[in-house]
TIMI-942000 format. One line per 8 residues: number of its first residue (from 1); their letters; for each residue z, y, x of C-alpha. Coordinates in steps of 0.05 Angstrom, whole numbers. Layout:
REM TIMI-942000
NUM> A> Z,Y,X  ...
***
This chain:
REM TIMI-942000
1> XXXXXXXX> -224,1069,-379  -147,1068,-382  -106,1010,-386  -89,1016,-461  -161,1009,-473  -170,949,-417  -113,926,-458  -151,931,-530
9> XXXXXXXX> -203,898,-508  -182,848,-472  -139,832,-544  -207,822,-581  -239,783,-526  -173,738,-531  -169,735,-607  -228,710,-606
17> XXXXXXXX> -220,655,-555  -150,640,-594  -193,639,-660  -249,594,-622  -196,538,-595  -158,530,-654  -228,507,-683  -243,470,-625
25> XXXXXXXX> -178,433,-623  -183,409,-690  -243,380,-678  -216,339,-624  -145,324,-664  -190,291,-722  -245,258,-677  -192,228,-638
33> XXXXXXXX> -165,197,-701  -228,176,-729  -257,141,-667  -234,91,-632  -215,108,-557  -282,72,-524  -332,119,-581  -277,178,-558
41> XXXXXXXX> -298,170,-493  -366,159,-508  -371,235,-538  -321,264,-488  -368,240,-434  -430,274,-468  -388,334,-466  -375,337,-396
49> XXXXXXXX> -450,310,-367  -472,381,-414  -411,425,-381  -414,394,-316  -501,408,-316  -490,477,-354  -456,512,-291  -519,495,-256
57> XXXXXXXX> -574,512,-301  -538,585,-316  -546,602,-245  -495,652,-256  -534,694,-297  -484,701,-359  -441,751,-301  -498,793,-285
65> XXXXXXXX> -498,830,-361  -424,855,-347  -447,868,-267  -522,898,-284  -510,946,-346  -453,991,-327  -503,1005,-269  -565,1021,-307
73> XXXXXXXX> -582,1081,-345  -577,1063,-427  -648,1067,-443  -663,1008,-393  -604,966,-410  -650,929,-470  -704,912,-431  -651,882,-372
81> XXXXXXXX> -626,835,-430  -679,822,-453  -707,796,-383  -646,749,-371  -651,718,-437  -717,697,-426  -697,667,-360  -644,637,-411
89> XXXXXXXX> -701,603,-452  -732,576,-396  -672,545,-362  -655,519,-432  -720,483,-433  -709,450,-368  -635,435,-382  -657,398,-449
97> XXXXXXXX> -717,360,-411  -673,340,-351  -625,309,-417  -683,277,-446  -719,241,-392  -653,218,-344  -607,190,-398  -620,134,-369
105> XXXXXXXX> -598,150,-297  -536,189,-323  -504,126,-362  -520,82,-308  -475,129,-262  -426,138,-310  -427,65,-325  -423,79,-397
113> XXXXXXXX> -495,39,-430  -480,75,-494  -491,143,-464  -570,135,-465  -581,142,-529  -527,194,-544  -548,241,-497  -615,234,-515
121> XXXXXXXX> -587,258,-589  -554,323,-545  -608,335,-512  -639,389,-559  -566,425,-545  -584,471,-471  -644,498,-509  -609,526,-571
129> XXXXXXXX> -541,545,-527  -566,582,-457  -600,637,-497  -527,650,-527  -494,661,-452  -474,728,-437  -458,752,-508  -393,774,-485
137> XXXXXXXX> -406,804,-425  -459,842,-461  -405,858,-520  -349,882,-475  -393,925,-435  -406,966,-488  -342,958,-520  -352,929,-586
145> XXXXXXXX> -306,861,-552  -286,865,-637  -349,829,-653  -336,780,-595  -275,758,-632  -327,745,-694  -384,706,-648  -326,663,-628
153> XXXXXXXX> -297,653,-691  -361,633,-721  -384,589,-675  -326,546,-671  -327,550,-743  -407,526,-749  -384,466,-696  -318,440,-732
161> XXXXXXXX> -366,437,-803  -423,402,-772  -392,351,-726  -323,332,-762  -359,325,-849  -399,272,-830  -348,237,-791  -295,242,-847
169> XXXXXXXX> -333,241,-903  -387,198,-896  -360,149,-846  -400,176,-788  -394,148,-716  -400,191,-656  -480,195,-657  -468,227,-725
177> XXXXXXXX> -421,286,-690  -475,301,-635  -528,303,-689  -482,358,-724  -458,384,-660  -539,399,-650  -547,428,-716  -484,484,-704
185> XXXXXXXX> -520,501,-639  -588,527,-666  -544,568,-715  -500,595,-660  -559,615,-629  -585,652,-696  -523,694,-687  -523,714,-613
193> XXXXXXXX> -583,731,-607  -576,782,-660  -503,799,-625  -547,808,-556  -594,860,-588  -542,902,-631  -508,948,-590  -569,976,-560
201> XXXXXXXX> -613,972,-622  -620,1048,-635  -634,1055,-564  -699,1080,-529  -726,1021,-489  -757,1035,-426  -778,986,-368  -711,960,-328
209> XXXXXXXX> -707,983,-249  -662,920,-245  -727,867,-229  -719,799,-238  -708,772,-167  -644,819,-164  -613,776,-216  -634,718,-169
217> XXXXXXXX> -606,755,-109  -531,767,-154  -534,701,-184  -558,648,-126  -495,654,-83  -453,648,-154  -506,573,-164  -482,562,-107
225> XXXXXXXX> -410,573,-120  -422,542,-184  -454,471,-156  -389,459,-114  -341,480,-169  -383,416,-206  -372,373,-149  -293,397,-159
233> XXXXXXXX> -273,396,-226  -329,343,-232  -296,289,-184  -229,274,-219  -276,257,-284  -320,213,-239  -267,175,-208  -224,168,-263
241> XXXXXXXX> -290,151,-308  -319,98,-245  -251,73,-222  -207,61,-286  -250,59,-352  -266,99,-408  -200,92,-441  -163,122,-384
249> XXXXXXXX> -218,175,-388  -205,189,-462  -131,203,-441  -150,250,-383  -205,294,-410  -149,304,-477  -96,322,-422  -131,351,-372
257> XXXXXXXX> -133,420,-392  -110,499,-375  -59,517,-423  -101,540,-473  -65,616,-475  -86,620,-397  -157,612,-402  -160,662,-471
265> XXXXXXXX> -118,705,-429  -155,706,-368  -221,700,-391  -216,760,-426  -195,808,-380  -244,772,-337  -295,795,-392  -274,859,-392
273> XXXXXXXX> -252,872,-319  -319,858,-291  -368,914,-316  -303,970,-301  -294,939,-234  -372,941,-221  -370,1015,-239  -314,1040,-208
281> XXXXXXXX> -342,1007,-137  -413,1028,-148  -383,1107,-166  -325,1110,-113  -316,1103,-40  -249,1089,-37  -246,1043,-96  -185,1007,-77
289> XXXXXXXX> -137,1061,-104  -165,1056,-166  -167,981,-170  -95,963,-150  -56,996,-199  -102,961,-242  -92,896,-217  -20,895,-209
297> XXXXXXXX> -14,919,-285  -60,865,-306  -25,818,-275  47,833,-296  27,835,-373  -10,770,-361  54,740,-323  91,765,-391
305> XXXXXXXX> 43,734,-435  39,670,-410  93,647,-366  150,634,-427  93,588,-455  65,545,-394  143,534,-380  151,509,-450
313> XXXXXXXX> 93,465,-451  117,443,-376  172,412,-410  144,389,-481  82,361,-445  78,296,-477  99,320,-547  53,370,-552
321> XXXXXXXX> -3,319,-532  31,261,-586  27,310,-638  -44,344,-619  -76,273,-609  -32,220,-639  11,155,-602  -40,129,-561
329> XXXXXXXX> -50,184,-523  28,205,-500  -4,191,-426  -37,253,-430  22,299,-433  35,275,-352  -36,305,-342  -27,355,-388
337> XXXXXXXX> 39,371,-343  5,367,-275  -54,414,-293  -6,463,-314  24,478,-241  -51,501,-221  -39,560,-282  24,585,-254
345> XXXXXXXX> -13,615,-199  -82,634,-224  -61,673,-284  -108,730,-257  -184,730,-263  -205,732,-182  -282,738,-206  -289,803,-230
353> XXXXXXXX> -264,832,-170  -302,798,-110  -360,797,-152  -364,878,-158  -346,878,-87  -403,838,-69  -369,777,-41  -405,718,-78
361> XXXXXXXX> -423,695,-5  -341,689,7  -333,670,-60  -379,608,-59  -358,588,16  -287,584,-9  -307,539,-73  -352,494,-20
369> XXXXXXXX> -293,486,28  -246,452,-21  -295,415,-63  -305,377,-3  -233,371,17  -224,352,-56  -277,287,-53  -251,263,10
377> XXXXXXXX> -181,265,-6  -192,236,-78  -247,178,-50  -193,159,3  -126,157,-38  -158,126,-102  -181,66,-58  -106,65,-34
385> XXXXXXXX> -68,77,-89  -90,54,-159  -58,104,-205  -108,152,-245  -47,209,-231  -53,214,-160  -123,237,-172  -103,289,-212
393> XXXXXXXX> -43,321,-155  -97,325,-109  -142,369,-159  -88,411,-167  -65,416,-92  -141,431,-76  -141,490,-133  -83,517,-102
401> XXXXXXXX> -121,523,-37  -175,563,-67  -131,613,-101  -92,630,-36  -159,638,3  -182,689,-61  -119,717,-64  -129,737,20
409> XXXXXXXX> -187,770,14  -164,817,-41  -96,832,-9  -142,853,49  -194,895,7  -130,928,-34  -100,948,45  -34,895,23
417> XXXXXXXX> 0,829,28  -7,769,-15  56,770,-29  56,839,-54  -8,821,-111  41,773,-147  97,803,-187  147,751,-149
425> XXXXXXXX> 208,773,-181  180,778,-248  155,710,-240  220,679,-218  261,710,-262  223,682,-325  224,611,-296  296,607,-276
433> XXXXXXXX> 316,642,-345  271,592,-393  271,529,-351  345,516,-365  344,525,-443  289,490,-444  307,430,-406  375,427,-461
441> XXXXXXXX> 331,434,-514  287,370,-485  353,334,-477  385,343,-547  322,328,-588  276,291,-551  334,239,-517  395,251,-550
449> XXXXXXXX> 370,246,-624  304,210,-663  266,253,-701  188,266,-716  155,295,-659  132,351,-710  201,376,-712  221,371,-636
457> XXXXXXXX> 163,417,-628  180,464,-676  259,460,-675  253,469,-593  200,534,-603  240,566,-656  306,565,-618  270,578,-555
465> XXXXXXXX> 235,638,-582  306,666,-609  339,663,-547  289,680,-497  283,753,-536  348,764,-526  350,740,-450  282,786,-440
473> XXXXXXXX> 318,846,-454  374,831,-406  318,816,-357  280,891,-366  227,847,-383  186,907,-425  131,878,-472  128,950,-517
481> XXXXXXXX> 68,960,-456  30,897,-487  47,913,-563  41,981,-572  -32,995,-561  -49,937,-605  -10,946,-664  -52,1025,-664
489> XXXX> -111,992,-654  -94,948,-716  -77,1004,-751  -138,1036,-740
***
């Protein structure tokens, strides 16, 4: 597969995801103005008990389509998805039982009494939505990622209907938006399970070589990866949940995101990088010369992509979150600020790569090791110092660690230096060309002068947008790489 095509279909995996947040973020802009900050909370923490237990109850299995299928012969691949979806409906089951039956024990950890009987409400969710894992890997194997950017699409679509009409137009509280939530996931479900089938349809089907404990052997080092990536991204909710109230919470979980054009970004060449990596390692002995002028080209469009718009929202933090989420929740743009020094380094997709190399031993050893650095540092300096923010450095400082540790065991597999697998110079000169316009920009209309936070945003982006196209070309900074295969593909 060349890099044009990498490049095409890591565009329709991305569309999609684009497609999928904008959905996703309107939700949350009109729940957030509909409920009050403690019923906010409420639903935000239903959200993350369901994301925090999904990584769990996956086992890891939604990366075994992309790591399985480019290794088996076509007339097996339908009976190897079919065998991990049915692992998918039991571990749905499960999921929605374990809901059901410890609501109870969940809300008294959370401290939240409200959460028993909304998760209870939920807890139909796991066994509509595991079945649906592993569309896209499955999609962008066989690339037809085009029809990822529909599943997406859709979905979001089927979730902002059900869980935002009866909230605005019938006065619904947050019970009402879990109830719809609940009703979008059995027809997500509908759809991706058709998706799963289609592009082997037409295909002979004969029994899979691939038996079912070597998913288990692939997936339980990635469980195992997975449970201390809980315990990581999990413990700044749980203290900041525990130590400072659901209010505080509200403002975190709104702030404490990736920049939203990062995880699209990576995510999809993550989709699509996995199966090519899988088969270039499983056909070729000295797979590294194949891989790194991958990587590096990866990397330097991503670096392109993204790095004029996590400096932006750097600087516009808190306006961005005023206008996404309304006054009460300005706090967020300091989280929203913080986060965003974790995506100036992990702008590319580690998985793919020590997955098709085998390493989910390293891999999970690496996620353990700062997960527990991460709950001792945050249990110690949140009994010291009282501020929700410090939590959130330490995150960040921790995810830092793990990307250096990935980034070392590439730069050894590619024969090279860390240094040498991040386009340094390309990075630098984007930062110290944008950060200074940018930082005027902030001065004039968010200090200087008063007007709607609607038009700071969109007076700062046009300008900035005008000037940084000039500035790119001075730079060499080429993005005809990045355009040109889409706009044929468009075309076409």
């Amino acid at each position: 597969m060349s890099n044009n095509s990498n490049t095409v279909q890591a565009f329709w995996v991305a569309a999609g995801s684009v497609i999928s947040y904008g959905f996703i973020l309107l939700t949350s802009m009109i729940l957030s103005r509909y409920f009050s900050k403690g019923d906010y909370g409420t639903y935000k923490q239903v959200m993350y008990v369901y994301n925090t237990l999904l990584v769990v109850f996956t086992l890891g299995l939604p990366r075994a389509y992309s790591y399985f299928l480019p290794r088996v012969p076509l007339s097996e691949a339908k009976d190897t998805i079919n065998k991990i979806t049915y692992l998918f409906f039991i571990l749905g089951l499960l999921f929605s039982a374990l809901l059901y039956f410890g609501s109870s024990l969940i809300a008294l950890f959370l401290k939240n009494p409200d959460l028993v009987y909304a998760i209870k409400l939920f807890s139909l969710v796991p066994l509509f939505m595991l079945p649906t894992m592993g569309v896209d890997g499955i999609l962008a194997t066989y690339k037809k990622s085009n029809y990822i950017a529909i599943y997406k699409g859709l979905s979001s679509f089927f979730q902002l209907v059900c869980v935002t009409v009866p909230v605005i137009f019938f006065n619904g509280t947050y019970e009402s938006a879990i109830i719809g939530f609940t009703i979008s996931s059995l027809l997500i479900c509908i759809v991706a399970l058709y998706l799963k089938n289609m592009p082997v349809r037409n295909e002979k089907k004969l029994k899979s070589s691939v038996r079912y404990r070597d998913f288990f052997k692939f997936s339980i080092p990635l469980l195992y990866a997975s449970i201390w990536s809980i315990l990581m991204n999990s413990a700044d909710q749980f203290f900041i949940s525990n130590y400072f109230g659901k209010e505080v919470f509200a403002e975190f979980s709104n702030g404490w995101m990736d920049l939203p054009f990062v995880s699209m970004v990576v995510g999809a060449t993550s989709i699509v990088l996995l199966p090519v990596f899988s088969k270039i390692v499983n056909e070729n002995e000295s797979a590294y010369q194949e891989i790194k002028p991958i990587w590096t080209s990866v990397f330097e469009k991503i670096v392109k992509i993204i790095y004029p718009i996590l400096i932006y929202c750097m600087v516009f933090s808190e306006v961005i979150m005023i206008v996404l989420y309304g006054e009460n929740y300005s706090n967020s743009g300091m989280y929203f600020r913080i986060r965003l020094l974790i995506n100036l380094f992990n702008l590319i997709a580690f998985a793919p790569l020590l997955l098709a190399l085998g390493a989910t031993k390293y891999y999970a050893r690496v996620i353990a090791f700062w997960a527990i650095i991460t709950i001792i540092l945050e249990y110690i300096f949140v009994n010291i110092i009282d501020s929700p923010f410090t939590i959130a450095l330490i995150s960040v400082i921790c995810h830092l660690g793990v990307i250096l540790f990935m980034l070392k065991y590439i730069a050894n597999f590619l024969k090279t230096t860390i240094i040498n697998l991040l386009p340094i110079k390309l990075m630098a000169s984007i930062i110290f060309s944008s950060l200074p316009i940018l930082l005027i920009l902030y001065y004039i209309l968010v200090v200087s002068i008063s007007i709607s936070n609607l038009a700071i945003l969109i007076i700062s982006l046009s300008i900035y947008i005008f000037i940084f196209f000039f500035i790119s070309k001075k730079l060499n900074i080429d993005y005809t790489s990045i355009i040109k295969p889409l706009l044929k593909q468009i075309k076409k």
